[in-house]
C-alpha positions in Angstrom: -56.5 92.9 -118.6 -55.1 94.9 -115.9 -54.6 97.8 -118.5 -57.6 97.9 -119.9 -59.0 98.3 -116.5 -57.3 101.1 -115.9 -57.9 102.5 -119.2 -61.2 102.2 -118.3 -60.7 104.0 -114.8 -59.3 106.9 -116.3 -61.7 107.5 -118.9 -64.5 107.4 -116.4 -62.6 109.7 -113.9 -62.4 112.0 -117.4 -65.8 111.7 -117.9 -66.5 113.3 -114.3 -63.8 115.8 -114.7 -64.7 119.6 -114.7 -62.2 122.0 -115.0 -63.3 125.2 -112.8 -61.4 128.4 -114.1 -60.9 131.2 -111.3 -58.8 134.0 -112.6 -58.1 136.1 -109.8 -62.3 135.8 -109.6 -62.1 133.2 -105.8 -60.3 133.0 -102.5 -59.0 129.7 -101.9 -61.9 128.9 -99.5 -64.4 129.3 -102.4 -62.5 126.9 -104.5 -63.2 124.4 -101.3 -67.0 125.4 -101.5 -67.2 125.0 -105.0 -64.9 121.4 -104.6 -67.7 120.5 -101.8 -70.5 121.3 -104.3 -69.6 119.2 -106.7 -68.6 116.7 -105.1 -72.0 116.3 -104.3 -72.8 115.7 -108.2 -70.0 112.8 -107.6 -68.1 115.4 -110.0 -64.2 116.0 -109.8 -62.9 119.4 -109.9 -59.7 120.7 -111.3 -58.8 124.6 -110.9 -57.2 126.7 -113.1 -54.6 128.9 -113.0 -54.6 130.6 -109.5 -53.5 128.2 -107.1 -52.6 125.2 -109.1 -49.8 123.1 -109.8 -47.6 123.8 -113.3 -48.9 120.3 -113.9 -52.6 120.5 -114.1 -52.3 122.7 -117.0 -50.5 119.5 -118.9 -53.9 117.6 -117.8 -55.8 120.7 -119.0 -57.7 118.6 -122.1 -58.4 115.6 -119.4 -62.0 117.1 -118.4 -64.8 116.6 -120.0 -66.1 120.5 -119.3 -64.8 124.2 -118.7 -66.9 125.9 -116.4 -65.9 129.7 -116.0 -66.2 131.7 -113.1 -66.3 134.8 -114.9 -67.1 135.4 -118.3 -65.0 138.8 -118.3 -61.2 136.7 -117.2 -62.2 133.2 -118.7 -64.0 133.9 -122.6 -60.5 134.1 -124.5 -59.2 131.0 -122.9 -62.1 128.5 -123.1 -62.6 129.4 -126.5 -59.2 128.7 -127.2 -59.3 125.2 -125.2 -62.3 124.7 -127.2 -60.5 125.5 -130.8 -57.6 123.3 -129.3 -58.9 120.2 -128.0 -62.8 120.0 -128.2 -63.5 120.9 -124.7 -67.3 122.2 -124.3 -67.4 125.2 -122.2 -70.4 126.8 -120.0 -69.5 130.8 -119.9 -72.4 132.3 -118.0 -72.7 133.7 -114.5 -70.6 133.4 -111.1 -72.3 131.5 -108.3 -72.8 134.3 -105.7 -76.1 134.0 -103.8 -78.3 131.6 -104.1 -80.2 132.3 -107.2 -77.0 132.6 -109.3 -75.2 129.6 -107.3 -78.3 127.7 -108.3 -78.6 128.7 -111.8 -75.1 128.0 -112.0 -75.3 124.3 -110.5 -78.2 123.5 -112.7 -75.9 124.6 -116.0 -73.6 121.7 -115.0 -76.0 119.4 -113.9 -77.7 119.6 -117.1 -74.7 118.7 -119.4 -74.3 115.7 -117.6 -77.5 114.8 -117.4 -77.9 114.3 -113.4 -80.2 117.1 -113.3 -82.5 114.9 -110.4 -79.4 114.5 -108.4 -78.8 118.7 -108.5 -82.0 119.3 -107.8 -82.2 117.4 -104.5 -79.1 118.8 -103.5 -80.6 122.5 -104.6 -83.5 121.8 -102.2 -81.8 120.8 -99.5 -78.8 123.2 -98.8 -80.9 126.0 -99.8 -83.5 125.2 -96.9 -80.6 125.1 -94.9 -79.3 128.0 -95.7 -82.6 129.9 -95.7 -83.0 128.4 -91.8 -79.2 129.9 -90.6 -79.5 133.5 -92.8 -82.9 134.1 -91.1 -81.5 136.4 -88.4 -78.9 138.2 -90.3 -82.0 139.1 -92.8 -83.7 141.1 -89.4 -80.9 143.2 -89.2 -79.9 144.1 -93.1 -84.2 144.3 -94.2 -84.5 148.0 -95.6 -80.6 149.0 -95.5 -79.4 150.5 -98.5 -76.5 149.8 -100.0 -74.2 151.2 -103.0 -71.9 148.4 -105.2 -68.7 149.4 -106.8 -66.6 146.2 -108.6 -66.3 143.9 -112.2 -69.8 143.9 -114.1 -70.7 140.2 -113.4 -69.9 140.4 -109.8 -71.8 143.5 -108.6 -74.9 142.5 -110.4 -74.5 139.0 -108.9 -74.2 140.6 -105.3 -77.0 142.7 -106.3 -78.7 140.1 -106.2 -77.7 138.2 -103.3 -78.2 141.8 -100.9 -81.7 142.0 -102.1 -82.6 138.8 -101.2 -81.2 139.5 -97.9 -83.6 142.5 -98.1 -81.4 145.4 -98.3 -82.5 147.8 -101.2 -79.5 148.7 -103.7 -79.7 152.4 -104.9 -76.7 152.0 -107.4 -73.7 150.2 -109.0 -70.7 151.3 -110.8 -69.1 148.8 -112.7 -65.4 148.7 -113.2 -66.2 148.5 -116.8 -69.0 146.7 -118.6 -69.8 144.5 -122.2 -71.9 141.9 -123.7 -71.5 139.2 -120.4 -73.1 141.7 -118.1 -76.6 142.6 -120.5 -78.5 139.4 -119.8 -77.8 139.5 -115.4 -78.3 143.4 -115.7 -81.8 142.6 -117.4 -83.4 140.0 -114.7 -81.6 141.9 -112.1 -85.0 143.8 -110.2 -85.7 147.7 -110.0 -84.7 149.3 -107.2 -86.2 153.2 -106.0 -75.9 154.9 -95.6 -74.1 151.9 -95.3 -70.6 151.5 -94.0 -67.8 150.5 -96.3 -68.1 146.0 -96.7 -65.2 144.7 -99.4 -66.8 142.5 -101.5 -64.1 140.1 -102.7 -60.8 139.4 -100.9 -58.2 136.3 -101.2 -59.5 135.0 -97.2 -63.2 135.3 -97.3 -65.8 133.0 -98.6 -67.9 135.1 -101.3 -69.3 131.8 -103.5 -71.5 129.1 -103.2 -74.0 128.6 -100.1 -71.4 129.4 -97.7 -70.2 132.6 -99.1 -74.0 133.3 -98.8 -73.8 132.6 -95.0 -70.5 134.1 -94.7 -71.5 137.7 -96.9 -74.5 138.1 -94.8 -72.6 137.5 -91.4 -69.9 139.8 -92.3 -72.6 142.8 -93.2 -74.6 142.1 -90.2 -71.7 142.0 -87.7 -70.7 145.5 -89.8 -73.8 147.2 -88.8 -74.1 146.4 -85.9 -70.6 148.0 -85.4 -70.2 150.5 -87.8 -67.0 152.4 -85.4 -64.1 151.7 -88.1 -65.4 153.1 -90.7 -67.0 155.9 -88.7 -63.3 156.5 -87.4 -62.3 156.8 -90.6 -64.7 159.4 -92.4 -64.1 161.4 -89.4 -60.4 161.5 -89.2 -59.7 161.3 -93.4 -59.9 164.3 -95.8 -61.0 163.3 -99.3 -58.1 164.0 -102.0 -60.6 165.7 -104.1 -60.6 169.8 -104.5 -64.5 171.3 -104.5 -64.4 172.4 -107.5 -64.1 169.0 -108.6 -67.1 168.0 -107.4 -68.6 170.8 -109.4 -67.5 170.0 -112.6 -69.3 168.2 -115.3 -68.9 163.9 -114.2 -69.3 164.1 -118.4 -66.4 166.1 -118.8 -63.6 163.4 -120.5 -65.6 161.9 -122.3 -65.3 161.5 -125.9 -68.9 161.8 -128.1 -67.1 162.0 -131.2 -67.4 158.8 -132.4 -70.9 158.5 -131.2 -72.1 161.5 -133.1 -70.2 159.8 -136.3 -71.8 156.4 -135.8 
């Protein structure tokens, strides 16, 4: 009897198992946020590969869901999972700022079927986040603000500053394919800010937090903006004049376009 009670136990922790895949795509703190979220949804949480223990990827088929961080790091291996053991996957945007966090909260929710539960939880950190971001959003309304990093994360931030009410004149994606078309697509039109990473292994970026955390970091930039104005003052660019006279076109290969 004893066994088949604890059969029974580990089934049902199983059943509430989701396996959370960061490829170099979190800090440690975010896996904490992300832990705290879920935990929430009485779900359990199991990271993979940055880290985590040699062991948990023995226990990798003991979840009952892959949830990706980013589709651009985590499509090859939930697929194979999939192929492998069965394991359902959700592949489709990063939870940074509060639409995406939501939208990405709701995805889960909804496989389990505690989509109630999710919602309450939506309504109530989001008002609580809305109430503590309120005076960073006085400072950042109106700035403008240029995005440089991996497709799903700069549209994601995007996002997140123009909700804040900064207006984003441009991104540059690292590179860019078929996971980025759909965010690009809701993402909002848009018609001299200083230099704000955007990721790094010590700061909060995800969930509600990293909302609270990105928008005190920028406003605590601005309102300080010496570093960075040390630095354009005192460093010469690498780059000859000519080069920025050149054609930005200039390496790139048509060929096979004009083929095609």
């Amino acid at each position: 009897m004893e066994d088949e009670i604890e059969v029974l136990k580990r089934k049902l922790q199983v059943s509430k198992t989701v396996n959370v895949l960061n490829v170099s795509s979190m800090s440690r703190v975010d896996e904490d946020e992300l832990t705290r979220i879920l935990k929430a949804l009485d779900l359990n949480t199991r990271f993979l590969p940055c880290y985590s223990h040699p062991d948990d990827f023995g226990n990798v088929q003991d979840a009952a869901l892959n949830v990706s961080i980013c589709a651009t790091h985590d499509d090859y291996f939930v697929e194979h999972i999939k192929d492998i053991f069965g394991l359902p996957f959700i592949l489709k945007t990063i939870p940074i700022g509060i639409k995406h966090t939501n939208i990405w909260i709701r995805d889960i929710a909804k496989f389990f079927g505690i989509e109630e539960a999710a919602e309450k939880f939506i309504e109530s950190e989001t008002r609580q986040l809305e109430e503590a971001i309120a005076p960073f959003k006085k400072i950042l309304k109106g700035k403008k603000v240029f995005l440089a990093g991996g497709e799903i994360r700069v549209v994601t931030t995007a996002e997140l500053l123009q909700s804040l009410g900064m207006e984003v004149t441009g991104m540059k994606g690292y590179h860019f394919d078929k996971f980025g078309n759909e965010l690009l697509e809701e993402l909002p039109g848009n018609d001299d800010i200083p230099v704000f990473p955007i990721f790094g292994q010590t700061i909060n970026y995800l969930g509600y937090q990293g909302v609270f955390e990105f928008a005190r970091r920028i406003a605590r930039l601005l309102r300080n903006p010496s570093f960075n104005e040390n630095i354009s003052e005192n460093t010469r660019l690498p780059y000859h004049k000519e080069w920025y006279k050149d054609d930005p076109f200039k390496y790139i290969d048509q060929s096979e376009a004009l083929i095609g």
